[in-house]
PyMOL Python script that loads the backbone (N, CA, C, O; Angstrom):
from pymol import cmd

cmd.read_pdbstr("""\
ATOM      1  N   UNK A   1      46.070 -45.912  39.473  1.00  0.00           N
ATOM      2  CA  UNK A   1      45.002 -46.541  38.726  1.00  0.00           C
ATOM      3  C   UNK A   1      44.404 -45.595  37.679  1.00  0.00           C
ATOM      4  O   UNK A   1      44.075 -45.918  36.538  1.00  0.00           O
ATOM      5  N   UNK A   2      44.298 -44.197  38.315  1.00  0.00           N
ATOM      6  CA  UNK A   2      43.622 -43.540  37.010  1.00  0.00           C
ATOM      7  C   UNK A   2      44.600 -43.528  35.675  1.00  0.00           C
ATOM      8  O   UNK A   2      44.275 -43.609  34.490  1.00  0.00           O
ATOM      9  N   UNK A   3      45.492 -43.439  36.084  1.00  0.00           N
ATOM     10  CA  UNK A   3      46.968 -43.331  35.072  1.00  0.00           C
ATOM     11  C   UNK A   3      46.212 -44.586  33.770  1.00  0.00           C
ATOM     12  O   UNK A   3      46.305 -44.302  32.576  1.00  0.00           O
ATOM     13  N   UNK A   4      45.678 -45.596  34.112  1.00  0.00           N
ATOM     14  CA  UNK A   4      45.620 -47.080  33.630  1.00  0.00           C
ATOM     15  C   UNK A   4      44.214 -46.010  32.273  1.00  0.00           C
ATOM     16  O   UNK A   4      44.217 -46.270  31.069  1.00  0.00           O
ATOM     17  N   UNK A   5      43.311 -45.014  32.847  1.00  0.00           N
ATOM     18  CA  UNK A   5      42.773 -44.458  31.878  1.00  0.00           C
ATOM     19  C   UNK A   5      42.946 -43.420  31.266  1.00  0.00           C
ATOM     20  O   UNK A   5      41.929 -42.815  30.925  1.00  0.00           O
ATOM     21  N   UNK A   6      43.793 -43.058  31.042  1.00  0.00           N
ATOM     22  CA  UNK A   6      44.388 -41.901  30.807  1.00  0.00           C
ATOM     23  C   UNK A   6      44.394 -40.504  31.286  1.00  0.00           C
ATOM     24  O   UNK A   6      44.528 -39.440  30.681  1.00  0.00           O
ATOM     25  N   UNK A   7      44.157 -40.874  32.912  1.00  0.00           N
ATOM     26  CA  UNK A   7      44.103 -39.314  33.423  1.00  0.00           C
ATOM     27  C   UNK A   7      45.353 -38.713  33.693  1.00  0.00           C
ATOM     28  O   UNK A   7      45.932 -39.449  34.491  1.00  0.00           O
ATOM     29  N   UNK A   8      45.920 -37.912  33.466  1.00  0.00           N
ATOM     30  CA  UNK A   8      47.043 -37.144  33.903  1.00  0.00           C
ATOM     31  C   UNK A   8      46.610 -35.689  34.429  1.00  0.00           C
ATOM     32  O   UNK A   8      46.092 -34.772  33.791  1.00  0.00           O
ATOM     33  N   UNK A   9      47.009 -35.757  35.904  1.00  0.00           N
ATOM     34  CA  UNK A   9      46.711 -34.234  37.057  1.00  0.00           C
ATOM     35  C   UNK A   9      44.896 -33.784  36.333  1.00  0.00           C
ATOM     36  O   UNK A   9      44.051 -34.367  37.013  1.00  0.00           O
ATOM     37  N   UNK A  10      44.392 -33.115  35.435  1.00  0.00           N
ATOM     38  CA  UNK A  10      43.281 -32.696  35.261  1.00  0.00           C
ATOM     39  C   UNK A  10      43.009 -33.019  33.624  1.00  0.00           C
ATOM     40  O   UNK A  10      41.923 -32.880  33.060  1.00  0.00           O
ATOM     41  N   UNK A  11      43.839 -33.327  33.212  1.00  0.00           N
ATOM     42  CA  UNK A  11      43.527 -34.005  31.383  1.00  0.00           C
ATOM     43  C   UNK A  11      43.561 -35.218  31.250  1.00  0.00           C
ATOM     44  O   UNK A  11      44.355 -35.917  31.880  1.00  0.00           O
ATOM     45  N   UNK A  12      42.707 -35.681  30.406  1.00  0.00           N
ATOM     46  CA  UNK A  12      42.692 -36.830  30.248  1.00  0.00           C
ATOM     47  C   UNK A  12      43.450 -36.806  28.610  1.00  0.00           C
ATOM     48  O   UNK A  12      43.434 -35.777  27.934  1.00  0.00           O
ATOM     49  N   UNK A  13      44.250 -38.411  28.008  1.00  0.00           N
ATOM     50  CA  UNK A  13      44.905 -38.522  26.905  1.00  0.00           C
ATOM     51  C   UNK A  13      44.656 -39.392  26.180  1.00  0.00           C
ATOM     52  O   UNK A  13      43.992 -40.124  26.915  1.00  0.00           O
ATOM     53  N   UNK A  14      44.702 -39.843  25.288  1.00  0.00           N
ATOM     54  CA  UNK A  14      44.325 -40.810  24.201  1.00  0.00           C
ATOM     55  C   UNK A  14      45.325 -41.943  23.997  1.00  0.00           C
ATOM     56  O   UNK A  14      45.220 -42.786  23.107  1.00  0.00           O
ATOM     57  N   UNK A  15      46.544 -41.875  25.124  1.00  0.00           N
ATOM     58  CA  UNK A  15      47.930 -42.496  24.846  1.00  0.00           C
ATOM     59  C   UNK A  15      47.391 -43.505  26.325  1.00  0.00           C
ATOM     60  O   UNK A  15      47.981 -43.166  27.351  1.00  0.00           O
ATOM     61  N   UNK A  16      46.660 -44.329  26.451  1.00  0.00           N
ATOM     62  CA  UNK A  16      46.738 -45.299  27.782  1.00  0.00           C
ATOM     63  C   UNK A  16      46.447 -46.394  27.628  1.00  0.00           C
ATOM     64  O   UNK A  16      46.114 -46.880  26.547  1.00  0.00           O
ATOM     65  N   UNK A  17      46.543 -47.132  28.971  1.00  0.00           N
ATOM     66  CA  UNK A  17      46.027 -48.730  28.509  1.00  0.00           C
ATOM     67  C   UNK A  17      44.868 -49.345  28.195  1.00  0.00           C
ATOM     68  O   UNK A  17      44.676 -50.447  27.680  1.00  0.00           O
ATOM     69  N   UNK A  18      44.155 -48.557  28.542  1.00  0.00           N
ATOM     70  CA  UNK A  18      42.374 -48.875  28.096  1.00  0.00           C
ATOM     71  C   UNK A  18      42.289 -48.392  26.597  1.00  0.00           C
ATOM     72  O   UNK A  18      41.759 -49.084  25.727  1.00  0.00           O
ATOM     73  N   UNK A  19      42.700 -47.486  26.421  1.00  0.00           N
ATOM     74  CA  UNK A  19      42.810 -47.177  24.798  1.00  0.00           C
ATOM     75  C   UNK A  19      43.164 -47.948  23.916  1.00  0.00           C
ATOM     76  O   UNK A  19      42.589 -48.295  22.884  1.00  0.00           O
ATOM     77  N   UNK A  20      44.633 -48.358  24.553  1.00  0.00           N
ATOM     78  CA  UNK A  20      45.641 -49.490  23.415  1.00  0.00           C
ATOM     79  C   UNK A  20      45.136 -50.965  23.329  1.00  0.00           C
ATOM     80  O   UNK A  20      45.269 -51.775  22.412  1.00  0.00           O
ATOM     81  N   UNK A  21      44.462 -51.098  24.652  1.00  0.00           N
ATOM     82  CA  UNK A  21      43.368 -52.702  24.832  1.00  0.00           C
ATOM     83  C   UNK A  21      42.080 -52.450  23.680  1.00  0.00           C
ATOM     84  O   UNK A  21      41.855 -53.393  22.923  1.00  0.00           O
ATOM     85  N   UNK A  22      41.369 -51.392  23.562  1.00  0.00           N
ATOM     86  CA  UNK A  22      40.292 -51.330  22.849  1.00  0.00           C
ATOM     87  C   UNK A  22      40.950 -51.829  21.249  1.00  0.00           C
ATOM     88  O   UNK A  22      40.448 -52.669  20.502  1.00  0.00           O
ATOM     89  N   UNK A  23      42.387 -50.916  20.982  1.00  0.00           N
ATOM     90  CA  UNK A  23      42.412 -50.829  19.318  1.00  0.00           C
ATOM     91  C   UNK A  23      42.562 -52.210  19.149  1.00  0.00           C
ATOM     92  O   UNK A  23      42.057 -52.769  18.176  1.00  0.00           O
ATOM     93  N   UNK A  24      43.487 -53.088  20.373  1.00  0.00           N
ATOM     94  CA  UNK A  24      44.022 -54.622  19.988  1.00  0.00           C
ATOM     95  C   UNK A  24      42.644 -55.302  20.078  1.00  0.00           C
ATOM     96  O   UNK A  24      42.557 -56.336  19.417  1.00  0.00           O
ATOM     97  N   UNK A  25      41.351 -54.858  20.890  1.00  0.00           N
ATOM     98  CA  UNK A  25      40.301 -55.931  20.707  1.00  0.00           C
ATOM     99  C   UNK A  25      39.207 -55.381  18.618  1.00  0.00           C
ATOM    100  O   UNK A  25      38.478 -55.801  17.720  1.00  0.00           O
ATOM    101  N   UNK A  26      39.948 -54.279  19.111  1.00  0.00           N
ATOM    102  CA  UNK A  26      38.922 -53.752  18.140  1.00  0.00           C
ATOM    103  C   UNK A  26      39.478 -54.319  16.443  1.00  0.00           C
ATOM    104  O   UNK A  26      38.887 -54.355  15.364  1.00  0.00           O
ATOM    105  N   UNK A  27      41.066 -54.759  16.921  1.00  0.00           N
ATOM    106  CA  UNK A  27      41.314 -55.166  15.456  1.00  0.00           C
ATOM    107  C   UNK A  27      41.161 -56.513  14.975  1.00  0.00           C
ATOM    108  O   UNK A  27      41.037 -56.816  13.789  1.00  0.00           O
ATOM    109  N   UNK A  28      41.177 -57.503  16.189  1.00  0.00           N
ATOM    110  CA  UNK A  28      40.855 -58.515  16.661  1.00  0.00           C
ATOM    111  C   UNK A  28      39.422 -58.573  15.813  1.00  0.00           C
ATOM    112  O   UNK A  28      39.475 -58.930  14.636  1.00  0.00           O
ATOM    113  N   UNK A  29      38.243 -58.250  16.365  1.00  0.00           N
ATOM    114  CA  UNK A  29      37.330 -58.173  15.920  1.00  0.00           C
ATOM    115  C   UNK A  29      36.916 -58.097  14.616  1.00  0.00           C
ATOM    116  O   UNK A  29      36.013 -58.797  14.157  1.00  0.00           O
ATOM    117  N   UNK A  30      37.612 -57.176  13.922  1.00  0.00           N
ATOM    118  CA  UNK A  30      37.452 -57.021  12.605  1.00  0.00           C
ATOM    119  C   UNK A  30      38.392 -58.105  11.579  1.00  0.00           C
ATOM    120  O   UNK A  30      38.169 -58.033  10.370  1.00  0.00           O
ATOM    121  N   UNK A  31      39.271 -58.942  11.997  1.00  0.00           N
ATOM    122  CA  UNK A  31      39.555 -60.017  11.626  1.00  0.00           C
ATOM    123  C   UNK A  31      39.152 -61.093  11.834  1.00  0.00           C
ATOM    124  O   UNK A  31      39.479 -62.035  11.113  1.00  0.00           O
ATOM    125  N   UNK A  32      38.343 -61.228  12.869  1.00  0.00           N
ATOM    126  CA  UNK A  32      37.584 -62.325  13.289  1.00  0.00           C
ATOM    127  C   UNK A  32      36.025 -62.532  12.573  1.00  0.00           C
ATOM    128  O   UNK A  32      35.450 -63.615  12.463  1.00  0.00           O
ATOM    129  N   UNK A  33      35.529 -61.257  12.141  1.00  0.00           N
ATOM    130  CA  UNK A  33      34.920 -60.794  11.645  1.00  0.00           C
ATOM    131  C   UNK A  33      34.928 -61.077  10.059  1.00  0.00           C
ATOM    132  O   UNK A  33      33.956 -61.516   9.446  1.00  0.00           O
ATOM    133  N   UNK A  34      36.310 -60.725   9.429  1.00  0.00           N
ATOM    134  CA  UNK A  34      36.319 -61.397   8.034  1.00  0.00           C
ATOM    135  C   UNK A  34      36.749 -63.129   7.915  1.00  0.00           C
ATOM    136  O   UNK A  34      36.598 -63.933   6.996  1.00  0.00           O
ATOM    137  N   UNK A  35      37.239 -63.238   9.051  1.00  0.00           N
ATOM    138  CA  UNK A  35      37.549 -65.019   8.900  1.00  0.00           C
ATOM    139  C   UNK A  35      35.813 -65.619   8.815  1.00  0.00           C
ATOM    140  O   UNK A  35      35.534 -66.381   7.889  1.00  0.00           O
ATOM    141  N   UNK A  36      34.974 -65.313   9.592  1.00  0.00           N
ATOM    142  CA  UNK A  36      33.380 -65.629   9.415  1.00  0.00           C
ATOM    143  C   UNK A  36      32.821 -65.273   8.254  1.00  0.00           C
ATOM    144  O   UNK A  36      31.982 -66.061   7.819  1.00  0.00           O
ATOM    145  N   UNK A  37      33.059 -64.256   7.592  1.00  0.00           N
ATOM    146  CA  UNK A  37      32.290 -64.146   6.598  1.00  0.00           C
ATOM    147  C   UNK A  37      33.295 -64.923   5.196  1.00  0.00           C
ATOM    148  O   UNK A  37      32.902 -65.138   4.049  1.00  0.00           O
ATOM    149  N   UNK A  38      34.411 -65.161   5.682  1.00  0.00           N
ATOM    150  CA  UNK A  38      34.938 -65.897   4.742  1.00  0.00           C
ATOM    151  C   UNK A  38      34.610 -67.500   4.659  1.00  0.00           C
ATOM    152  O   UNK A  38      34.365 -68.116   3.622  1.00  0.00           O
ATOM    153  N   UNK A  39      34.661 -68.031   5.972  1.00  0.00           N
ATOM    154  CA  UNK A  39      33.742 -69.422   6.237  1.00  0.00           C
ATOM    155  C   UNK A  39      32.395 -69.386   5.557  1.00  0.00           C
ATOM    156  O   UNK A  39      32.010 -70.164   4.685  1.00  0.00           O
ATOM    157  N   UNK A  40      31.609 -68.176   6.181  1.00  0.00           N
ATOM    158  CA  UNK A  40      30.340 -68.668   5.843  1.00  0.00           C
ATOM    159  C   UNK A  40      29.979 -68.481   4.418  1.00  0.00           C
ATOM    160  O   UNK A  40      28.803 -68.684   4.119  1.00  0.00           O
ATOM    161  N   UNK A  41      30.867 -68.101   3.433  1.00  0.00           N
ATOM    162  CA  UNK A  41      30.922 -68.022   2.169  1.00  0.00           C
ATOM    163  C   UNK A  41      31.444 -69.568   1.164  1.00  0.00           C
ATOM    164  O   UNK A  41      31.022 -69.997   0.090  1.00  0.00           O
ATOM    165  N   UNK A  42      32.407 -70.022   2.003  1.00  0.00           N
ATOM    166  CA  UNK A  42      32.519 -71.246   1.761  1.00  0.00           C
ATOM    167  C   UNK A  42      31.456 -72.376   2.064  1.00  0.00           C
ATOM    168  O   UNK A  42      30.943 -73.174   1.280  1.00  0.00           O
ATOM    169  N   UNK A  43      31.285 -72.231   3.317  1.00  0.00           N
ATOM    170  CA  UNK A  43      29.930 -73.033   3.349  1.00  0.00           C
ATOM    171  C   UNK A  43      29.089 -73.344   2.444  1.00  0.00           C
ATOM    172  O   UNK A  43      28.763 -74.332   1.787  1.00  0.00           O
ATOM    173  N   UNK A  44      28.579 -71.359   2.660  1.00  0.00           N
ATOM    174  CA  UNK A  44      27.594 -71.643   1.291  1.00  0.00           C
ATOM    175  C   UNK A  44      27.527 -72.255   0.422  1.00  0.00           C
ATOM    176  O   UNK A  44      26.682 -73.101   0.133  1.00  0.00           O
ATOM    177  N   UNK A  45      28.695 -71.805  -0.294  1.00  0.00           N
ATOM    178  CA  UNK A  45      28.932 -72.233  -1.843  1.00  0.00           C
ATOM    179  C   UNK A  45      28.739 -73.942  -1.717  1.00  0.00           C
ATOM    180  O   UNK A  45      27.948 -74.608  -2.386  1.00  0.00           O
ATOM    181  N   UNK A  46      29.802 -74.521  -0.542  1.00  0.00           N
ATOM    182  CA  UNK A  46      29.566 -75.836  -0.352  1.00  0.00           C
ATOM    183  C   UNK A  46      28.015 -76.835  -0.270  1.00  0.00           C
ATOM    184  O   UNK A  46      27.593 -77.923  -0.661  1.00  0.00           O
ATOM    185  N   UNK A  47      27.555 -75.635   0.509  1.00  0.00           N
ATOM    186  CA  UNK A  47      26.252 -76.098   0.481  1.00  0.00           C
ATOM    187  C   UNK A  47      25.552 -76.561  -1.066  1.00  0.00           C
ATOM    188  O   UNK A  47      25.317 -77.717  -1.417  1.00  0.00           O
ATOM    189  N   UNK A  48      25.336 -75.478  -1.748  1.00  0.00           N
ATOM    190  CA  UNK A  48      24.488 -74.866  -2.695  1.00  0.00           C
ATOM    191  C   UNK A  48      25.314 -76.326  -3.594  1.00  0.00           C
ATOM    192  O   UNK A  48      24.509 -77.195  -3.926  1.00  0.00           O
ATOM    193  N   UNK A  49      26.444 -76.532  -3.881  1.00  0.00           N
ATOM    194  CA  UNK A  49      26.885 -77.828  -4.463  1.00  0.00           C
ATOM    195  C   UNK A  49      26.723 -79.202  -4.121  1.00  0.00           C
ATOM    196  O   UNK A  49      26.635 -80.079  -4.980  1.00  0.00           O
ATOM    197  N   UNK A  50      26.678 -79.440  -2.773  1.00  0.00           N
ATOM    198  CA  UNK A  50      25.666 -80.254  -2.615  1.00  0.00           C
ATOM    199  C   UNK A  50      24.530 -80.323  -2.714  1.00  0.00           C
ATOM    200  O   UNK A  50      24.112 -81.285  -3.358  1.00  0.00           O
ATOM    201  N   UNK A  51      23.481 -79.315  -2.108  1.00  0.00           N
ATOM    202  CA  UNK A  51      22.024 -79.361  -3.208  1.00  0.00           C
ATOM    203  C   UNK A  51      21.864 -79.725  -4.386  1.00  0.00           C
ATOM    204  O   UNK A  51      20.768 -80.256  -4.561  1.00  0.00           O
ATOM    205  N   UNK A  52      22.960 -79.616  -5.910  1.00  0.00           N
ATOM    206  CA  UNK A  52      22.680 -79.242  -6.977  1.00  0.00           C
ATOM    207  C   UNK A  52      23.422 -80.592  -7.093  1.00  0.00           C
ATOM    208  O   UNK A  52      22.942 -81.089  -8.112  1.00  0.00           O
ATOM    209  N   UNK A  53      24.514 -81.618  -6.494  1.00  0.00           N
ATOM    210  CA  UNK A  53      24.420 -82.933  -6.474  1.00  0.00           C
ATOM    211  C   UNK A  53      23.416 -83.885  -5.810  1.00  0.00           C
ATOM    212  O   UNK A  53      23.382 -85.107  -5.953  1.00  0.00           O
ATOM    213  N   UNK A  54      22.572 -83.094  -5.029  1.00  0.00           N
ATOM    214  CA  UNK A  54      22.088 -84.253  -4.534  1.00  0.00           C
ATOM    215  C   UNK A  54      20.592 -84.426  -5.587  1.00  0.00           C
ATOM    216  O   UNK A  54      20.007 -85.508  -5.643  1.00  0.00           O
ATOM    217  N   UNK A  55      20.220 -83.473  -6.197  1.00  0.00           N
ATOM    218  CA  UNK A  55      19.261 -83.170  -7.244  1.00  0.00           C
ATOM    219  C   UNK A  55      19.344 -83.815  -8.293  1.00  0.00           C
ATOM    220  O   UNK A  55      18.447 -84.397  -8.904  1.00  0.00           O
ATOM    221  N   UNK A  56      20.478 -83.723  -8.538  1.00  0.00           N
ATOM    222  CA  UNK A  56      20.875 -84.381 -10.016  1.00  0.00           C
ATOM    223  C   UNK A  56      20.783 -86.196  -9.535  1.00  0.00           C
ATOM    224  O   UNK A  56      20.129 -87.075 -10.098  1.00  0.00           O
ATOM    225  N   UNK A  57      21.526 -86.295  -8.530  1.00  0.00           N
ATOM    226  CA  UNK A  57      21.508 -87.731  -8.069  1.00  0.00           C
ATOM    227  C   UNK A  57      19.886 -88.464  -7.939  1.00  0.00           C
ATOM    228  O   UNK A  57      19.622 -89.554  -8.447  1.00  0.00           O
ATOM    229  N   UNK A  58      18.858 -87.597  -7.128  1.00  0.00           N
ATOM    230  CA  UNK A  58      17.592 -87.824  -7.360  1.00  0.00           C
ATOM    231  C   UNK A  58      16.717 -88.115  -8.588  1.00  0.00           C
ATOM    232  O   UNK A  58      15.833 -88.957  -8.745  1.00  0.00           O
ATOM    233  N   UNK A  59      17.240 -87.129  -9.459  1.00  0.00           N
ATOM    234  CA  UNK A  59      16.443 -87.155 -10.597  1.00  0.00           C
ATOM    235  C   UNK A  59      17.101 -88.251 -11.426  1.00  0.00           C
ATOM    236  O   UNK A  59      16.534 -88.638 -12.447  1.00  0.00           O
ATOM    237  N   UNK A  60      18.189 -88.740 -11.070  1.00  0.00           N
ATOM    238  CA  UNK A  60      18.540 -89.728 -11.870  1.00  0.00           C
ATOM    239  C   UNK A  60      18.371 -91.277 -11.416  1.00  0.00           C
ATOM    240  O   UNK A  60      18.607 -92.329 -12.010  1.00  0.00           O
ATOM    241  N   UNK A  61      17.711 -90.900  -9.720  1.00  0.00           N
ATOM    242  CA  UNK A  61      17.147 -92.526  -9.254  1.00  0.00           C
ATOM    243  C   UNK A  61      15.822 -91.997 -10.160  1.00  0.00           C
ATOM    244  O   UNK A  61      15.621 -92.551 -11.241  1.00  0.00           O
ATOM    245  N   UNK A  62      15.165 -91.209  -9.829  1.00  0.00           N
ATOM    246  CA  UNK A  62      13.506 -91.192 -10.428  1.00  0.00           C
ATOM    247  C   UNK A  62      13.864 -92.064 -11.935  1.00  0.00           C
ATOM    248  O   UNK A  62      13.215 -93.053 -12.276  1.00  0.00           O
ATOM    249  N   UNK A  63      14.678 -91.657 -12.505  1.00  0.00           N
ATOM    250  CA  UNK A  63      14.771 -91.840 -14.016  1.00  0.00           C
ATOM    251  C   UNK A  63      15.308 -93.658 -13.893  1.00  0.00           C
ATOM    252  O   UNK A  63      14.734 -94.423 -14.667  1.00  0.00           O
ATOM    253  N   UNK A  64      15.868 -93.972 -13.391  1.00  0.00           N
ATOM    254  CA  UNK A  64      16.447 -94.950 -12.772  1.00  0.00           C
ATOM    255  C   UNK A  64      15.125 -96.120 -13.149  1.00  0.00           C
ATOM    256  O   UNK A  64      14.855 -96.869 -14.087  1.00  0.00           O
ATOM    257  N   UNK A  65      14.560 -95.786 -11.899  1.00  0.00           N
ATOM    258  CA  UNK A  65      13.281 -96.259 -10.752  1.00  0.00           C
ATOM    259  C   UNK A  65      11.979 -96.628 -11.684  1.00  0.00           C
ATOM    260  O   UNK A  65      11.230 -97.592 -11.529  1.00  0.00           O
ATOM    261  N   UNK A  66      11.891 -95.359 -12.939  1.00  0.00           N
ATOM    262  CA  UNK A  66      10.821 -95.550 -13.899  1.00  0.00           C
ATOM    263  C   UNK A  66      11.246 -96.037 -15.277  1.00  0.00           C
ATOM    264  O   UNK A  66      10.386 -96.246 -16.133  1.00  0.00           O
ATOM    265  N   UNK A  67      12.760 -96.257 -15.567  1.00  0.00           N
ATOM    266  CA  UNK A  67      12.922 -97.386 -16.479  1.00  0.00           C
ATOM    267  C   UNK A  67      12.717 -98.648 -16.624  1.00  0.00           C
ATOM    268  O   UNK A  67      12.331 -99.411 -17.510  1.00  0.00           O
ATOM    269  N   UNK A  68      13.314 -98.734 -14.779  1.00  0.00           N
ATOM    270  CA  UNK A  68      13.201-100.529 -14.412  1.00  0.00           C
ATOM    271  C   UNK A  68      11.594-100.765 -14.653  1.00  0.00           C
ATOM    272  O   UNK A  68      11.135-101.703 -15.304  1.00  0.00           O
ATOM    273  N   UNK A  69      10.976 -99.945 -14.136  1.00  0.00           N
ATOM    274  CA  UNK A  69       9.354-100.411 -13.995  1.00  0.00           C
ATOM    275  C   UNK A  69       8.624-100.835 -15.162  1.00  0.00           C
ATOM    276  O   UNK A  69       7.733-101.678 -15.259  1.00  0.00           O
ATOM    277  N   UNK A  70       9.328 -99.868 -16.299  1.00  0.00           N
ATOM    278  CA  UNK A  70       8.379-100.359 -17.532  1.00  0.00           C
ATOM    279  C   UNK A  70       9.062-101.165 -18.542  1.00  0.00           C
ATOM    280  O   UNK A  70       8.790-101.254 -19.740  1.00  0.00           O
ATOM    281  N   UNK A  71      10.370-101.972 -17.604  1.00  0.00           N
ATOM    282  CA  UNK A  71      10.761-103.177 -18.636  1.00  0.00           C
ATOM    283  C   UNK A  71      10.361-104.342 -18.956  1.00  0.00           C
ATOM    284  O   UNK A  71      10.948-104.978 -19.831  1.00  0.00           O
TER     285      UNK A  71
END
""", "prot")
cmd.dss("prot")
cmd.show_as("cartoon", "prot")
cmd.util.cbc("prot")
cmd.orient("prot")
């Protein structure tokens, strides 16, 4: 079992399975990591384009809404 952390007789090594599990979570992470900030960049943007349609759509019932009224 110690073998599993890299002990060998009185040294410990940088070559084991707890090591090689960390780099695979650790790279994991950092791709998982840019897939989110790549979503939440899309979002955004998605967002922010719907705001700026749904604005335009508003201001054009208002405009709409106060033509009919004063015909």
């Amino acid at each position: 079992m110690v073998s599993l952390a890299g002990i060998s007789g009185n040294a410990t090594t940088n070559d084991n399975y707890i090591d090689r599990q960390q780099k695979i979570l650790s790279t994991k992470l950092d791709y998982l990591q840019d897939l989110l900030k790549t979503r939440q960049d899309r979002y955004q943007s998605q967002f922010t384009k719907l705001e700026t349609y749904m604005s335009k759509m508003n201001s054009q019932s208002s405009w709409l809404s106060s033509s009919m009224g004063s015909s």
